[in-house]
N, C-alpha and C positions, 0 to 999 in steps of 0.2 A: 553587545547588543543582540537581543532576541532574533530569528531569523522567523517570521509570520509565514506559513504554507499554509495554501489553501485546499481545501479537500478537492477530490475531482470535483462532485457535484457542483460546488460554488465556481470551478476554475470554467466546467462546461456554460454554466449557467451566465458566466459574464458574456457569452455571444449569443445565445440564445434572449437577452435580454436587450441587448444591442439593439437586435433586428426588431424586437416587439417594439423597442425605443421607436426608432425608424416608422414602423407604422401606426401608432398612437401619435407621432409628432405629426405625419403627412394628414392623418384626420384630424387632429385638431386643427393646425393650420388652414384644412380645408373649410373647418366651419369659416373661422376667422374672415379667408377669404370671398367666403359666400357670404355675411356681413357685410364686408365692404363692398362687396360689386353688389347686393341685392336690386338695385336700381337700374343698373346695366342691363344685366343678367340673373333675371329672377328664378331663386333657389323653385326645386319641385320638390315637395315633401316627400314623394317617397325614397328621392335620392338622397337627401337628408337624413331619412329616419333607417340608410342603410348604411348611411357613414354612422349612424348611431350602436346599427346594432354589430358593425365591422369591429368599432371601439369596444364594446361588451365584451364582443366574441375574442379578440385579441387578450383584453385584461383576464378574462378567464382562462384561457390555451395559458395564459402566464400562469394564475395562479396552481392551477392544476398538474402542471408540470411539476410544481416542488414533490409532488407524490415521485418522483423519481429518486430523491434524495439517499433513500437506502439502498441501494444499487451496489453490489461490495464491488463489481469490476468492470470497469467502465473500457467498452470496445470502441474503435472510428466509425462501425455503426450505430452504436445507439447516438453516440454523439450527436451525427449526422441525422438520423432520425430524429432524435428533439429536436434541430433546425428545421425542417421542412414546416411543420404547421405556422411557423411563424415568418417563413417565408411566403407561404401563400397567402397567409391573408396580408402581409405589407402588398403583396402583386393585387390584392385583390381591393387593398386604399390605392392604390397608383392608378387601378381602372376607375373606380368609382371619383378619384381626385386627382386628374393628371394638373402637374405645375406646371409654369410658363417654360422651362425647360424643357418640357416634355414635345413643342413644336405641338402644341394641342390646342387650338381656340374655341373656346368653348363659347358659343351665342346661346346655349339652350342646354338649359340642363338634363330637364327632360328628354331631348334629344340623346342629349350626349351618354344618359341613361341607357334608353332603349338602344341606342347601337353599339353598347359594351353588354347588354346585358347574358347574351350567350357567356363570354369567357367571364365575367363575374360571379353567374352561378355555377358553371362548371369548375370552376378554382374551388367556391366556397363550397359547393356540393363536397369536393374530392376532401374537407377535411376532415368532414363525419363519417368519410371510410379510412381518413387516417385515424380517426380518435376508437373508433373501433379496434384495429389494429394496434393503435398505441397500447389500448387495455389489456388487448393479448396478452402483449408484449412483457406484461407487468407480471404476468402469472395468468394461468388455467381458471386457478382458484378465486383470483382477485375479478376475472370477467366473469363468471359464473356468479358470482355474490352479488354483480348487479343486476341480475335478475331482466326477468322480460321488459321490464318498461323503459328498463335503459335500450336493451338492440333495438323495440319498436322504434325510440323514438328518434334513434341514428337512421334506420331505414325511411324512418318519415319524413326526414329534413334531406337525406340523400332523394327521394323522390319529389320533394317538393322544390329541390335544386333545380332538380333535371326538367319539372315543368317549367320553374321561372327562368331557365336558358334556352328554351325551344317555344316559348308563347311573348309575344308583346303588349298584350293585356292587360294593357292600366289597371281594371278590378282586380285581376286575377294578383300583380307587383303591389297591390295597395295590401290586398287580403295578404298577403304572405308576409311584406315588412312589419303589420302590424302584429299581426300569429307569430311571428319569431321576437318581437319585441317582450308581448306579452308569456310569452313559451320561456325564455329567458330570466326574463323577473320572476316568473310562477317559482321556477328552479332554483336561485338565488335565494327566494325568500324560504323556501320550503330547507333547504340547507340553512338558512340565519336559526330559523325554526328551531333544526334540531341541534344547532349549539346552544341555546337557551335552556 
């Protein structure tokens, strides 16, 4: 019988997939959960529409990682390094969705929103200085070919973090879940785009 070895990448990739498991499964549960108590504990859409864009932002951090694939020599830091953005944002469903395990009762969403929302944007600010990094990381060559509209728009979501973790401003949390929703899908479709 054949003995099946898996390349590093695939062997790294099973824990790095893991952890993304782990946060795609706590947001979705989370919806579920705000379903069922919606009568209780009535959901607030912008907290909703950040478990939406957490879910976005997670399946992309996955897909985008496979650009690691060619890597001829794989160190315990890069390892380690692909792990980190997908640990943050599970930290960053655990604040937005704490489970009853969590010794968290939640009467208000909105509430429970505004008084996480310092360390939710400061988590998810810090990954647009990781995904920066990450590009580095990949080559000189490979961050330079994305040109200015990529770093602006890592410095604009890292600035836009740091205001939605220092302000309480329903406007201000409405305007920016929808600006990253729509900033997202723009990105998404404009890459479907240029596979067509």
């Amino acid at each position: 019988m054949a003995v099946v070895e898996m390349d590093p990448f695939s062997y790294i990739c099973v824990l790095t997939s893991i952890v993304a498991g782990l946060a795609v499964t706590r947001l979705v549960s989370g919806f579920g959960q705000l379903l069922q108590t919606r009568a209780r504990t009535p959901p607030y859409w912008v907290h909703a529409l950040w478990m939406v864009n957490v879910l976005l932002t997670m399946i992309i951090t996955w897909w985008v990682q496979y650009r690691w694939r060619n890597v001829p020599h794989w160190t315990l830091f890069l390892f380690l390094w692909l792990l980190v953005a997908p640990l943050i944002l599970y930290l960053v469903a655990a604040l937005l969705f704490p489970t009853n395990q969590d010794d968290v009762v939640v009467t208000s969403w909105r509430q429970h929103y505004y008084a996480n929302n310092q360390k939710i944007f400061l988590l998810f600010g810090l990954t647009f200085a990781i995904d920066l990094v990450d590009t580095l990381l990949k080559g000189l060559t490979y961050f330079l070919s994305l040109g200015p509209l990529y770093y602006g728009s890592m410095l604009m979501q890292i600035a836009l973090c740091a205001i939605a973790a220092t302000t309480k401003s329903p406007r201000y949390h409405a305007f920016f879940a929808v600006f990253y929703l729509l900033y997202n899908l723009g990105m998404l479709g404009s890459n479907l785009l240029r596979l067509m």
